[in-house]
C-alpha positions in Angstrom: 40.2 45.2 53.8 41.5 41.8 52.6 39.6 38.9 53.6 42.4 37.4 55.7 41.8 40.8 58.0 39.6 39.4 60.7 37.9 42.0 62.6 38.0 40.3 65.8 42.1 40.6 65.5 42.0 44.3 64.6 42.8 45.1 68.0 46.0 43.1 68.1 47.0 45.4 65.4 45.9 48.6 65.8 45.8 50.8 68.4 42.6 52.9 67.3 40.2 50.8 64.9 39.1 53.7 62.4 42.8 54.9 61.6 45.1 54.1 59.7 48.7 52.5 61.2 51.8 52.9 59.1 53.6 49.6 60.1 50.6 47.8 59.3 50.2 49.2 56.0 53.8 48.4 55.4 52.6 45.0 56.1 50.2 45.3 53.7 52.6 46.3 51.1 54.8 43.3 51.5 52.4 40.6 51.5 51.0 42.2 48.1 54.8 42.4 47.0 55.8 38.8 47.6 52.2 36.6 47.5 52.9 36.0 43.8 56.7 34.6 44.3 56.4 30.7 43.2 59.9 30.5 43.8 60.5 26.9 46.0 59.3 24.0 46.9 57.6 22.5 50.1 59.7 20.3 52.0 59.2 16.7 50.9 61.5 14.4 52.6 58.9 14.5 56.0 55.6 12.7 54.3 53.1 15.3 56.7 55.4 18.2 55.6 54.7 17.9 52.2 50.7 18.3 52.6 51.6 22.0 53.4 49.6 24.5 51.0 52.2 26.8 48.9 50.1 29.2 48.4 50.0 29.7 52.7 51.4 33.4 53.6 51.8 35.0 56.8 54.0 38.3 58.0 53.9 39.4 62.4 55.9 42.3 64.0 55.5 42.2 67.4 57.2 45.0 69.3 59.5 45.2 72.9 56.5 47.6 73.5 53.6 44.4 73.2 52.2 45.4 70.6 51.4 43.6 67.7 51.3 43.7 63.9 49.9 40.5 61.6 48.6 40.3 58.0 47.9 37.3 56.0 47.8 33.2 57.3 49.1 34.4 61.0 47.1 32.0 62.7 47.5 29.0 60.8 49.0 26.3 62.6 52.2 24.7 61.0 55.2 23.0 62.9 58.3 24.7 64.6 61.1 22.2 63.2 64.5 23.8 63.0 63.0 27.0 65.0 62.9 25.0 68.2 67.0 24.9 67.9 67.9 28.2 69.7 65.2 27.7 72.2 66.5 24.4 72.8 69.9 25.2 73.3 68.9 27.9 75.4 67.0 25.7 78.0 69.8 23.2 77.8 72.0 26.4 79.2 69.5 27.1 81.6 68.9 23.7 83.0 72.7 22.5 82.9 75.8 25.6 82.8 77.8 27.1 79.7 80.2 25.1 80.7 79.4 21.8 80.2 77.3 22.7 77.3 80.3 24.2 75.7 81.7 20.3 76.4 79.0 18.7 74.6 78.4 21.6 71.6 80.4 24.0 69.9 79.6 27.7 68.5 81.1 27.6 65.6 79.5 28.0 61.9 79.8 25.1 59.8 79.3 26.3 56.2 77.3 22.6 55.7 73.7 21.8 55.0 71.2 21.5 58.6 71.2 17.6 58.5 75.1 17.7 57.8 76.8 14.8 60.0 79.2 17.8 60.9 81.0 17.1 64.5 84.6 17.6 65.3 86.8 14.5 63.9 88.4 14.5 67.7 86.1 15.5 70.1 83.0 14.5 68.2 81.4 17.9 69.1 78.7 19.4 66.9 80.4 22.4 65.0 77.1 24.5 66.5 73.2 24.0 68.0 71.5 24.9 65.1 72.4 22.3 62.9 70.3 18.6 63.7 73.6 17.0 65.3 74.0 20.1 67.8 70.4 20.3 68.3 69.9 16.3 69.2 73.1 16.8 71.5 71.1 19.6 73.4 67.8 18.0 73.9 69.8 14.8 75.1 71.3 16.8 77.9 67.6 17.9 78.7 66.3 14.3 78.8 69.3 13.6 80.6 68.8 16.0 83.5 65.5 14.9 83.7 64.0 11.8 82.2 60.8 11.1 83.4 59.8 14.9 82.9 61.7 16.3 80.3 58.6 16.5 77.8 56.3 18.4 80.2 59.4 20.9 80.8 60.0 21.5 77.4 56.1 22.5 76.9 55.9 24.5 80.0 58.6 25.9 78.6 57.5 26.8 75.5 54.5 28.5 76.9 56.4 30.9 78.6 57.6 31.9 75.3 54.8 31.8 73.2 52.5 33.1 75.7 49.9 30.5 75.0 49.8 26.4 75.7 51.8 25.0 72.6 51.1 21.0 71.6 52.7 18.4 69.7 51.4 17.6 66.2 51.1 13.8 66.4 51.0 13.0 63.1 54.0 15.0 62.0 55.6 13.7 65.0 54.8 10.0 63.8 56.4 11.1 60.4 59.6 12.4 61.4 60.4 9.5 63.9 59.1 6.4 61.2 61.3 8.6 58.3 64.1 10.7 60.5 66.9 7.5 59.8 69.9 10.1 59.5 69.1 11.9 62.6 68.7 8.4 64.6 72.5 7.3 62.9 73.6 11.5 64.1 72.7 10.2 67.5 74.4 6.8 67.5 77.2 8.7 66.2 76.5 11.4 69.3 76.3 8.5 71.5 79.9 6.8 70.4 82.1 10.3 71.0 80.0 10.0 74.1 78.6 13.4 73.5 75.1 11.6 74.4 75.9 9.2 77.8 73.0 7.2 77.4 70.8 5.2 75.3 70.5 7.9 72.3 67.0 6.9 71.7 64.9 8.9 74.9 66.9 11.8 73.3 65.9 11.4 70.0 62.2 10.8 71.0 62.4 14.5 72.7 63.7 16.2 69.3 61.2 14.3 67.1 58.7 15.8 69.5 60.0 19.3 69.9 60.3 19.8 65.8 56.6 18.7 65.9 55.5 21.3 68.0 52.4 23.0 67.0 52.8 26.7 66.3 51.2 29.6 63.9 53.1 32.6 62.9 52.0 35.1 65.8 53.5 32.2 68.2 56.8 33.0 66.5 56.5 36.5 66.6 56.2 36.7 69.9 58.8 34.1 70.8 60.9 36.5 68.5 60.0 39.9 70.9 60.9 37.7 73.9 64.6 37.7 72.6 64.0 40.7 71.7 63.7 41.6 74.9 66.5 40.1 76.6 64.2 37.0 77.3 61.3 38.5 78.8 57.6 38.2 77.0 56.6 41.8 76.7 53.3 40.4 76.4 53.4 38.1 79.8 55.7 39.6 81.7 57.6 36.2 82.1 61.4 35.8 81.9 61.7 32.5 81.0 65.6 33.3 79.4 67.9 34.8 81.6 69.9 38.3 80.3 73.4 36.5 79.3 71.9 33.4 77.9 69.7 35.2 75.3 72.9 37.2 74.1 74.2 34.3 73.2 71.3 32.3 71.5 71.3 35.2 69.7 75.2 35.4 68.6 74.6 31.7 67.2 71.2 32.7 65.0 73.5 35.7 63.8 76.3 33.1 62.8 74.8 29.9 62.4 70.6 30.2 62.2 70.6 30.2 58.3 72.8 27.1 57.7 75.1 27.3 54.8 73.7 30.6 54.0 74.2 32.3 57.0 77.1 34.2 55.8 75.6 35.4 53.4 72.3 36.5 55.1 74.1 38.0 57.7 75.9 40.3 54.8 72.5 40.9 52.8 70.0 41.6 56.1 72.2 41.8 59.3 69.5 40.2 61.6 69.7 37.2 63.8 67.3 35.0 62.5 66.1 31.1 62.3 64.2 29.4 59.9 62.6 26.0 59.6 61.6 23.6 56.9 57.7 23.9 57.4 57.9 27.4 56.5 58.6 29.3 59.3 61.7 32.3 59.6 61.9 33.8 63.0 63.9 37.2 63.1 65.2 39.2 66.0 66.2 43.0 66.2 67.5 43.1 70.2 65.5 46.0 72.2 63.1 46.7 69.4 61.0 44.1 67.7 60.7 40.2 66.6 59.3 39.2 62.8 58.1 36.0 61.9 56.8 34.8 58.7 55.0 31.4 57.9 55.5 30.3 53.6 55.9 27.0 52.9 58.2 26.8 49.5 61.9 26.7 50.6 64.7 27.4 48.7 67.8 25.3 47.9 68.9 26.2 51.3 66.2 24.9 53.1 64.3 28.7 54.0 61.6 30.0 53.1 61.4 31.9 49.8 59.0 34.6 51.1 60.6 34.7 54.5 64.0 35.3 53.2 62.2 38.2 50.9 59.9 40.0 53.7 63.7 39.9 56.0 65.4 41.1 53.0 63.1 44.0 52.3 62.5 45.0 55.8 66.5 45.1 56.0 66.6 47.5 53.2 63.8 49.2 52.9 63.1 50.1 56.3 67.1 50.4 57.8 66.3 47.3 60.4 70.3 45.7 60.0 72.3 45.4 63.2 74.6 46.8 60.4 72.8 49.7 59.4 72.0 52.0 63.1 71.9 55.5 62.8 73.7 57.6 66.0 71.9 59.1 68.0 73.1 62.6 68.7 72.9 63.8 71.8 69.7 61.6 72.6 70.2 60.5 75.8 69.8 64.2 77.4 66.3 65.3 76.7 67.1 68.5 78.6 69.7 70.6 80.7 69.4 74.0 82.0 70.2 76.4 85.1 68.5 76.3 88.2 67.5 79.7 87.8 65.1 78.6 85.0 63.1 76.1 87.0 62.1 76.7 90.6 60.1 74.5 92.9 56.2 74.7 93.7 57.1 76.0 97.5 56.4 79.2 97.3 58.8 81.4 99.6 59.1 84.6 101.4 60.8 87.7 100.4 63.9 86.8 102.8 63.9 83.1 101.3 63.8 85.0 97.8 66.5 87.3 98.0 69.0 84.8 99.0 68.0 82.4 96.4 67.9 84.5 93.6 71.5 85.3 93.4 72.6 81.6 94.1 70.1 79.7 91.9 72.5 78.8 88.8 74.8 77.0 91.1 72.2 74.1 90.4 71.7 72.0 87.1 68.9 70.5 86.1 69.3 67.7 83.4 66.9 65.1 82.0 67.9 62.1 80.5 66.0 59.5 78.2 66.3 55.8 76.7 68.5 53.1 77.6 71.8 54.1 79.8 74.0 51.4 77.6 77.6 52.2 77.1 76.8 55.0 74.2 74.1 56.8 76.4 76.8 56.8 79.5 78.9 58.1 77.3 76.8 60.6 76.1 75.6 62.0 79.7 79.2 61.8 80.8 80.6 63.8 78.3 77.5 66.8 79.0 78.8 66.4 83.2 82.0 67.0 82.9 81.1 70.5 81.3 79.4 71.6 83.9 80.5 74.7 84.7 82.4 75.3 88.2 79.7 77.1 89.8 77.6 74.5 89.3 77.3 73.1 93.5 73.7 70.6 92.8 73.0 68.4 90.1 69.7 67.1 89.7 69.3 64.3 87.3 66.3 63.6 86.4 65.7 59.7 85.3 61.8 60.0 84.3 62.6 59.1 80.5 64.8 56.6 80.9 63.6 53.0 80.1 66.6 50.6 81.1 69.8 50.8 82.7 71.5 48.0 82.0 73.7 45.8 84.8 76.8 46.3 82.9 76.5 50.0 82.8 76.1 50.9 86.3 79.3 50.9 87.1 80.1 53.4 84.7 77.5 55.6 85.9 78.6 55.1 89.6 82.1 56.5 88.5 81.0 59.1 86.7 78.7 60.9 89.4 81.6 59.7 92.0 84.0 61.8 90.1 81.5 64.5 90.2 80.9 64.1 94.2 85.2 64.3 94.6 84.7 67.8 93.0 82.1 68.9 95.9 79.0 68.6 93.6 76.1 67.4 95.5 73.6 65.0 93.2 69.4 64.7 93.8 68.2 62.0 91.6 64.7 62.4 90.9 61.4 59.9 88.9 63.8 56.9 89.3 61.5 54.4 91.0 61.0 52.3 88.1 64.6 51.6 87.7 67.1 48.9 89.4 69.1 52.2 90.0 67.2 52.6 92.9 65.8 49.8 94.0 69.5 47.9 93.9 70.8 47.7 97.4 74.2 46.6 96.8 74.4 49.4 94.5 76.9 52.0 96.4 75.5 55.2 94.7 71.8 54.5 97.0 74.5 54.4 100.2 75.1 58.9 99.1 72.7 60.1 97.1 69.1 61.0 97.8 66.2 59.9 95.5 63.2 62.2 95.1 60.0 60.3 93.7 58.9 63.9 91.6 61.0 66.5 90.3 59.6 69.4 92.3 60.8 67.5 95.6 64.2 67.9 94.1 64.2 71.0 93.4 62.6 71.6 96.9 65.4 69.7 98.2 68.5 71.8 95.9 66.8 75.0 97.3 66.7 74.3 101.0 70.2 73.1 100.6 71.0 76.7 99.2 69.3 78.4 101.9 71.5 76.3 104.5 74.4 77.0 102.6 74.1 80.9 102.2 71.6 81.7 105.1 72.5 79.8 108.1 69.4 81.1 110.0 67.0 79.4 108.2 68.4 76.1 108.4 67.9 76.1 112.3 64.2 76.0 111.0 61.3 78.3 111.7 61.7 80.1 114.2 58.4 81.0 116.8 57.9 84.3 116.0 55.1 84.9 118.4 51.8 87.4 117.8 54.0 89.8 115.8 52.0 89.5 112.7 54.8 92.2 111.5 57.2 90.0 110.0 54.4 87.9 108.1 55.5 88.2 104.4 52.3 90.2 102.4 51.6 91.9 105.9 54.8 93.4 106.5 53.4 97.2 104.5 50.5 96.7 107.1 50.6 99.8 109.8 51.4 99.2 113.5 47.7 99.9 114.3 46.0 97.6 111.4 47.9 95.0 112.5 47.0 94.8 116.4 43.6 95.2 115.1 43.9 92.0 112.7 45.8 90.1 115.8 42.4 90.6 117.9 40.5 89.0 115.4 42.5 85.5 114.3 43.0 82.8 115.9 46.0 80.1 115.7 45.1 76.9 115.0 47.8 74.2 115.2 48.2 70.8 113.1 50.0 67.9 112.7 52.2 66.4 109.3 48.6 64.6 107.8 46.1 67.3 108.8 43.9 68.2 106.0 43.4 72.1 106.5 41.2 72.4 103.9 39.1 69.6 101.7 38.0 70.4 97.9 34.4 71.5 98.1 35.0 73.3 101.8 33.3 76.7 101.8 36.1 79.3 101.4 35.2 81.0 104.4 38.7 81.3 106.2 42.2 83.3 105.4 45.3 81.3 106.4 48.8 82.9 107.6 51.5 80.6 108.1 53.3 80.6 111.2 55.6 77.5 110.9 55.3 74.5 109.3 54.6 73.7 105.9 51.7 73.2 103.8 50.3 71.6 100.6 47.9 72.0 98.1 47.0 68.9 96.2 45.4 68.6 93.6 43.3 65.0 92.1 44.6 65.2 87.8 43.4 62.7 85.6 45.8 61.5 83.1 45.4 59.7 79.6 45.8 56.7 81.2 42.7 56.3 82.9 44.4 56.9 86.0 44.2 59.8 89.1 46.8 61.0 90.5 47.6 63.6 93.3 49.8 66.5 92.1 51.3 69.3 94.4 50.6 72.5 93.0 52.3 74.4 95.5 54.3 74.2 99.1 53.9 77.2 101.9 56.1 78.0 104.7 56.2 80.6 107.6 55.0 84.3 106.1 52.5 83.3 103.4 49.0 82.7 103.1 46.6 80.5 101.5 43.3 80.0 100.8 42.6 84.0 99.7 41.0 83.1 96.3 38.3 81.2 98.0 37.9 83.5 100.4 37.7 86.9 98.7 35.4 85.5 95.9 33.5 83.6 98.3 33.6 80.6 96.2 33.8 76.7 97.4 37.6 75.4 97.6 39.1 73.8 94.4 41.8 71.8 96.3 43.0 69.8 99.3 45.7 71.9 101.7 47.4 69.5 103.9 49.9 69.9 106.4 53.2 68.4 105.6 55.0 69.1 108.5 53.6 70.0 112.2 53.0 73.6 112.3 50.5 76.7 113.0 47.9 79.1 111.1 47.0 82.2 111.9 42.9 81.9 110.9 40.5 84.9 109.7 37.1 83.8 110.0 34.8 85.2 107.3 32.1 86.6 110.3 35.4 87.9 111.9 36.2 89.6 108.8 32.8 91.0 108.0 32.5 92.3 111.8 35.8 94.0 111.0 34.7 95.5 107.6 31.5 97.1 109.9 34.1 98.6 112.6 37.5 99.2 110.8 36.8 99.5 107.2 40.4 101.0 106.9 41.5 97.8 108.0 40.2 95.7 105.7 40.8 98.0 102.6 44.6 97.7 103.6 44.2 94.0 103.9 42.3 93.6 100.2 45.2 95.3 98.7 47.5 93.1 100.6 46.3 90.1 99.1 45.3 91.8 95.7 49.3 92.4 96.0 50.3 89.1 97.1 48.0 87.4 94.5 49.4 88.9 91.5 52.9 87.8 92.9 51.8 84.7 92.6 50.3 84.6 89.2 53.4 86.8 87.9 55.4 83.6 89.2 53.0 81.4 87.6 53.2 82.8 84.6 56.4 82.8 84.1 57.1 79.4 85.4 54.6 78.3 82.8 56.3 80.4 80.3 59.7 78.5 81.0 58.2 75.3 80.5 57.2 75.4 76.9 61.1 75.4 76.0 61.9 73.3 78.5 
């Protein structure tokens, strides 16, 4: 491991200690590649600037996921300079309007060096913010919307950025005032188009200041995923940039963030980027990642030598171009198939069965992934409107999907609208984490229900079956008395054997809540649903750390529960709660050993009842299980 590999930062790095991480090793490979490049010269003109080693090298990835990769001088501290440029146009944005900035700045690439005196011969507009005229003009609306705080509002809001309390190197600071002459006569200038409406100077104080700023090359990185990430810090949390500002900061590093060789960078890597004369290049690919790199030798263009190299190669080498995004097939549905392939965990009676099974592909199940932009709208739209006729429920289910974006809802609201009009009914299902959901203005929560798990859904497209093909059982369960006749696995009972069980249960009522039975319980009773339903639940640990309560199956009117327990005479292995009111016919294990002593026939024809009903079950199981390895 190279020295510059601190074990105290492996962590940030890699996600298990004692294994090796491809992107890291790629990082690896180019700081090898391009340490030896001599290439450049460190910038000069600024007295503090030029005590900057050459030999200083740093690369950071750090992902929309908040994770981070770092190899070489990441935590060296070195000043922001022309970085602070998009940041500071974008909190000129979000402190004044687009408007009036466009009044004060314009967006368009100059083809001139960063301290060009470049600004409209009319208006006296900057050409852009990223060039020093554009970038004084921004920070004097700042100081102008706030004067006496304007220096603690630009800190706060750089550590909502960076993640971390940034400060102002005072020496470099010192520098750049005592020796920054043309950026004092670009703010006179400023100042006479009255671009600037007051004294240029407070404003020229703030952008010494802000170019002085204090940062190391994981700062950068993670200012970097912020963009990335439409302006929130996938490390934070924070949204210090608003959705529609950071598209635009990042349209102007795209165009204008390399200076005169932005054209050119933007046809040789094809990523928004920004550099700055102490050494640092910030780079943003939207949704995925930032890059930052910290050299100090600049080219003739005022970037780093290194930086340009590690963007280039990570352009090529890796496919990381806006210019260069392979499609993705068919990626936004994860899966679709018929309902007849996926039933819920409610377990139903023979009736129930036999008028489901004939009427269970009029449902479609489909599961989507990734971000709902235009291209995945498109892509589920154009797997709806192939649904077949027959198909009367869609569930869609939204547990893969990571982001819906504003502008696409609208899209997706006339899309499932058009499939309402043709008498489909919809079941979202695992869309909590979404604005889908949670929007209230949003007309599609006013019609279609939301189901927090898939099974519920499926529950939900089943009972709607039932009450579309069986009109009976959607005037619910009907009170069917002592007749223990009807009662699903006890239906092949005799007359006799049945009377005979009657005298020996007992109905026990409960309420939506009730635990019928607790894990650990003794399994010494046999339940018969009368009405009502009833859960078991089961406590699952998953990889996260984290428990969670899972149904493993639902039970209505005509089955039983608790016979594995009961017949191996072995403590219960999960919770069985009622979910709505309802009532249980209850064998008592001393009931049931009385019986074996008086009516042995009895209880045989019982055994192979539930032997019977059992191996339904596990035949289900199986096959359900089965299913979902393909699906």
């Amino acid at each position: 491991m190279p020295d510059h590999l601190h074990n105290d930062d492996l962590p940030l790095r890699l996600g298990v200690d004692h294994h090796a991480n491809v992107i890291q090793e790629l990082l690896g490979e180019l700081h090898a590649s391009f340490s030896g490049v001599r290439e450049g010269r460190v910038a000069d003109y600024i007295p503090e600037l030029a005590k900057a080693c050459p030999d200083d090298f740093g690369i950071v990835i750090a992902t929309s996921g908040g994770r981070i990769y770092e190899i070489g001088d990441t935590r060296k501290e070195f000043t922001i300079q022309s970085i602070s440029k998009p940041f500071i146009y974008a909190l000129a944005l979000k402190t004044l309007s687009f408007d009036f900035m466009a009044s004060k700045i314009d967006v368009e690439p100059s083809g001139e060096a960063f301290n060009a005196i470049s600004l409209d011969p009319e208006s006296g507009k900057p050409r852009n913010p990223m060039i020093n005229a554009g970038a004084i003009a921004a920070s004097a609306q700042i100081c102008d919307a706030d004067p006496s705080g304007a220096l603690d509002r630009l800190l706060d809001y750089f550590e909502s950025l960076a993640g971390r309390r940034l400060t102002i190197n005072e020496d470099v600071y010192r520098s750049e005032k005592e020796t920054g002459h043309r950026n004092r006569a670009i703010g006179h200038l400023l100042r006479n188009f009255n671009i600037i409406e007051s004294d240029p100077e407070p404003a020229l104080d703030l952008y010494f200041r802000q170019c002085a700023i204090s940062v190391t090359c994981r700062d950068l990185a993670v200012m970097a995923a912020t963009l990335a990430c439409q302006g929130r810090n996938p490390f934070t949390g924070g949204q210090p940039l608003s959705h529609d500002i950071t598209v635009r900061v990042l349209a102007l590093m795209g165009t204008c963030g390399m200076y005169d060789f932005a054209g050119q960078w933007l046809h040789d890597v094809g990523i928004p980027a920004k550099s700055g004369v102490a050494g640092g290049v910030l780079a943003v690919i939207p949704g995925r990642l930032g890059i930052a790199t910290y050299s100090p030798p600049l080219d003739n263009f005022g970037n780093s030598v290194r930086g340009v190299a590690v963007c280039r190669q990570l352009s090529v080498g890796v496919g990381l171009s806006l210019f260069n995004q392979y499609s993705q097939a068919d990626a936004t549905i994860r899966r679709s198939y018929q309902g007849s392939q996926r039933k819920s965990r409610r377990w139903r009676s023979d009736r129930e069965l036999e008028i489901l099974t004939p009427h269970r592909d009029k449902v479609r199940i489909i599961h989507v992934q990734g971000v709902l932009d235009f291209a995945g709208i498109e892509q589920l739209a154009s797997e709806l409107v192939l649904l077949s006729n027959d198909v009367r429920i869609l569930i869609l289910d939204l547990a893969h999907v990571t982001e819906c974006p504003m502008e696409s809802f609208d899209l997706l609201d006339r899309q499932l609208c058009s499939l309402e009009g043709n008498g489909v009914e919809i079941l979202l299902s695992r869309a909590g984490r979404l604005p889908l959901v949670s929007k209230p203005d949003w007309a599609i929560t006013d019609r279609i229900d939301a189901y927090e798990h898939l099974d519920s859904a499926l529950e939900a497209a089943e009972d709607l079956l039932l009450s579309w093909f069986d009109p009976q059982a959607a005037a619910g369960d009907p009170d069917r008395g002592d007749d223990l006749g009807e009662q699903g696995f006890l239906a092949p009972l005799s007359e006799e054997h049945r009377r005979i069980l009657v005298d020996r249960m007992v109905r026990r009522a409960f309420v939506a809540g009730d635990f019928v039975i607790r894990r650990g319980d003794p399994g010494d009773e046999l339940f018969l649903v009368r009405s009502g339903s009833f859960d078991i639940a089961l406590d699952i640990k998953t990889g996260d750390g984290q428990c969670h309560s899972t149904r493993l199956a639902t039970f209505g009117p005509g089955l039983c529960f608790g016979e594995i327990g009961f017949v191996a005479q072995t403590p219960r292995t999960a919770h069985i709660i009622a979910t709505r009111p309802g009532e249980c016919w209850v064998l008592h294990r001393s009931d049931f050993e009385a019986l074996s002593a008086s009516h042995p026939a009895v209880v045989i024809a019982l055994l192979k009842a539930l032997t019977c009903d059992i191996g339904a079950k596990l035949s289900q199981t199986s096959v359900q299980l089965t299913l979902m390895e393909h699906y």
